[in-house]
C-alpha positions in Angstrom: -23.3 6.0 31.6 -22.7 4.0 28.4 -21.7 7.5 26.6 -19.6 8.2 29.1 -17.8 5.1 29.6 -17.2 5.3 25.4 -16.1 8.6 25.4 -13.3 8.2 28.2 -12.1 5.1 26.5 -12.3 7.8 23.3 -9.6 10.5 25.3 -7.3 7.5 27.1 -7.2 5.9 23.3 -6.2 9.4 21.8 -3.7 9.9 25.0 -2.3 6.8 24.6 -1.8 7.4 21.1 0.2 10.8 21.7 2.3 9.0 24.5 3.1 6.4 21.9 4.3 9.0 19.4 6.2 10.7 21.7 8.5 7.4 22.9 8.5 6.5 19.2 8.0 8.5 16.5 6.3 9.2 13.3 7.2 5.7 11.7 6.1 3.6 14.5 2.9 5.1 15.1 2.0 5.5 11.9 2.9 1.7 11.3 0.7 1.4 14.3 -2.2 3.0 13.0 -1.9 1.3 9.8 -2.5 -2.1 11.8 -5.2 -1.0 13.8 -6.8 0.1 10.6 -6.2 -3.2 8.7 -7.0 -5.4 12.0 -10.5 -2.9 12.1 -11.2 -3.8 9.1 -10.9 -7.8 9.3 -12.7 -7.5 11.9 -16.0 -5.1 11.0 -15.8 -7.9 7.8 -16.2 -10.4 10.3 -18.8 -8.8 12.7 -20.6 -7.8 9.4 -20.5 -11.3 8.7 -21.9 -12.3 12.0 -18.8 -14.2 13.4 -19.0 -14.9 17.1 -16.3 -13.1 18.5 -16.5 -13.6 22.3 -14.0 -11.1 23.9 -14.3 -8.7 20.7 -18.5 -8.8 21.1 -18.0 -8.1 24.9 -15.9 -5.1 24.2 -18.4 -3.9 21.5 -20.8 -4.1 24.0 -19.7 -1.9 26.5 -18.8 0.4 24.4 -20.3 0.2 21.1 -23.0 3.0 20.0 -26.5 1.1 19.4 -27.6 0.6 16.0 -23.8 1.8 14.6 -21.7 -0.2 12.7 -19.2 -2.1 15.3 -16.0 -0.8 15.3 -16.9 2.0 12.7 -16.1 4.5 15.5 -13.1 3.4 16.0 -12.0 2.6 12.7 -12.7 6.7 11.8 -10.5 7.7 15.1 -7.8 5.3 14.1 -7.9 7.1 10.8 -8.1 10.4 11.9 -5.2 9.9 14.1 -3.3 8.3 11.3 -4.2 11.4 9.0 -1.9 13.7 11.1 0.9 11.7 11.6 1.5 10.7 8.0 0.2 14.6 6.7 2.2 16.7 9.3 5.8 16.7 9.7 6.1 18.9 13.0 5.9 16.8 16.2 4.2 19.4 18.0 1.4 19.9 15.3 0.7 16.4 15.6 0.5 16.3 19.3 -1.7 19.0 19.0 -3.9 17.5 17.1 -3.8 14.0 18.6 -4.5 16.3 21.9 -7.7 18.0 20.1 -8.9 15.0 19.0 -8.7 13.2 22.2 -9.2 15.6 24.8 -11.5 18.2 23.2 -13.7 16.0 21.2 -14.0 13.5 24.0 -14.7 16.2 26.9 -17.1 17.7 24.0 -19.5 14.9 23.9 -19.4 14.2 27.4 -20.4 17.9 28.8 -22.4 18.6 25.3 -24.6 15.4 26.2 -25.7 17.0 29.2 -25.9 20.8 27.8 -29.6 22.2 27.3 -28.4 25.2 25.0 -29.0 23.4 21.3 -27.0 25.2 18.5 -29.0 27.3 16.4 -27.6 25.4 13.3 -27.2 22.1 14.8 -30.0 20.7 16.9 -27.9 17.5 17.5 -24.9 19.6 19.4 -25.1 22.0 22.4 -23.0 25.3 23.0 -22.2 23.5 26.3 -20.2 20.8 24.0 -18.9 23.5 21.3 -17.2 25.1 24.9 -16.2 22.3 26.3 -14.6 21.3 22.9 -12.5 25.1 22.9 -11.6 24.9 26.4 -10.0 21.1 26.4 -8.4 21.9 23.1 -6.3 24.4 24.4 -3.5 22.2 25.8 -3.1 22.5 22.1 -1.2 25.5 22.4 1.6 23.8 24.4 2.7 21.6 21.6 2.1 24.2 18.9 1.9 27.7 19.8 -0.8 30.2 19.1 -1.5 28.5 16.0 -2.6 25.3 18.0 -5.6 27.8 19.4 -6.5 28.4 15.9 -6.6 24.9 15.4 -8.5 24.2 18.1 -11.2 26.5 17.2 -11.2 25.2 13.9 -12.1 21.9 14.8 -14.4 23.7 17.0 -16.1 24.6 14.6 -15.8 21.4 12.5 -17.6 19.4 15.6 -19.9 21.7 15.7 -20.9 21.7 11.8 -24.1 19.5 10.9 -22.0 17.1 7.9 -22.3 13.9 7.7 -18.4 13.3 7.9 -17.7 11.4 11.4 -15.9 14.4 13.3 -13.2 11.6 14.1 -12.2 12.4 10.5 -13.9 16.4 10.4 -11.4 17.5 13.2 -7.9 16.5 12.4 -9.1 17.2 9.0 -9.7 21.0 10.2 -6.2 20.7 12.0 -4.1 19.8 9.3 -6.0 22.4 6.9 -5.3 25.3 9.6 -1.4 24.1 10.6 -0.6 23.6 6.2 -2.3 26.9 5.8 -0.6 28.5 8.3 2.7 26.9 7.0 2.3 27.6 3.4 1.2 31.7 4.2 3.6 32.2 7.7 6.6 30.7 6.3 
């Protein structure tokens, strides 16, 4: 229950995200980001520091990983989000990737959790996730064309990968390579 409860907060944070992008820009949300980042960051210093942070330790409760570094998860999303907003220029290439991020990787670990079919090269992931990753990426292609399906299974592939990155940073990172690729050779 606890991993499901994080991972929808996970795909309303990314779709709240994208809505906010789409009412006000790049600038805003990246100036959004930016303070989530440095307002993360105060406050993993002060949870690091043990400061008694009632509503904030209630929150990280609920939907904090065990034995993770509080806020860490959120801090990489926040990140990742603000990596394709300040390294793409096209809107739609953003909302794809705000899309894969939120709805793919969040639908990945909540189907993958309960998928039986462990990856030959991962043993942490299951095909059920890597699936379930493709299949809720694919509003991707609405936002940016074919290419957003390449995307998709790029970061696919980047979930699926056994690195130590956080995939909140592994799958816009995958994004962004495939959509500058794709505009340096199809341009």
């Amino acid at each position: 229950m606890d991993e499901f409860r994080r991972q929808l907060f996970h795909v309303n944070s990314g779709l709240a995200i994208l809505l906010f992008f789409f009412i006000f820009g790049f600038f805003a949300t990246q100036m959004l980001l930016f303070a989530t980042l440095v307002a993360g960051f105060a406050l993993i210093h002060l949870k690091l520091q043990r400061a008694k942070l009632p509503i904030i330790d209630n929150f990280l409760e609920k939907f904090e990983r065990p034995g993770a570094i509080e806020g860490a998860g959120a801090l990489y999303f926040a990140t990742g989000a603000l990596l394709a907003v300040s390294l793409l220029s096209n809107a739609g290439q953003v909302a794809a990737v705000l899309l894969i991020l939120a709805l793919g990787d969040g639908f990945a670990t909540i189907i993958g959790s309960k998928g039986r079919h462990k990856l030959p090269f991962n043993g942490k992931k299951t095909a059920e996730g890597s699936i379930a990753m493709m299949l809720f990426s694919m509003p991707a292609y609405f936002t940016a064309g074919w290419i957003g399906i390449i995307a998709a299974a790029a970061a696919t592939i980047a979930e699926a990968l056994p690195i130590s990155l956080d995939d909140n940073l592994s799958v816009p990172l995958a994004c962004i390579l495939v959509f500058k690729l794709a505009e340096l050779f199809l341009h």
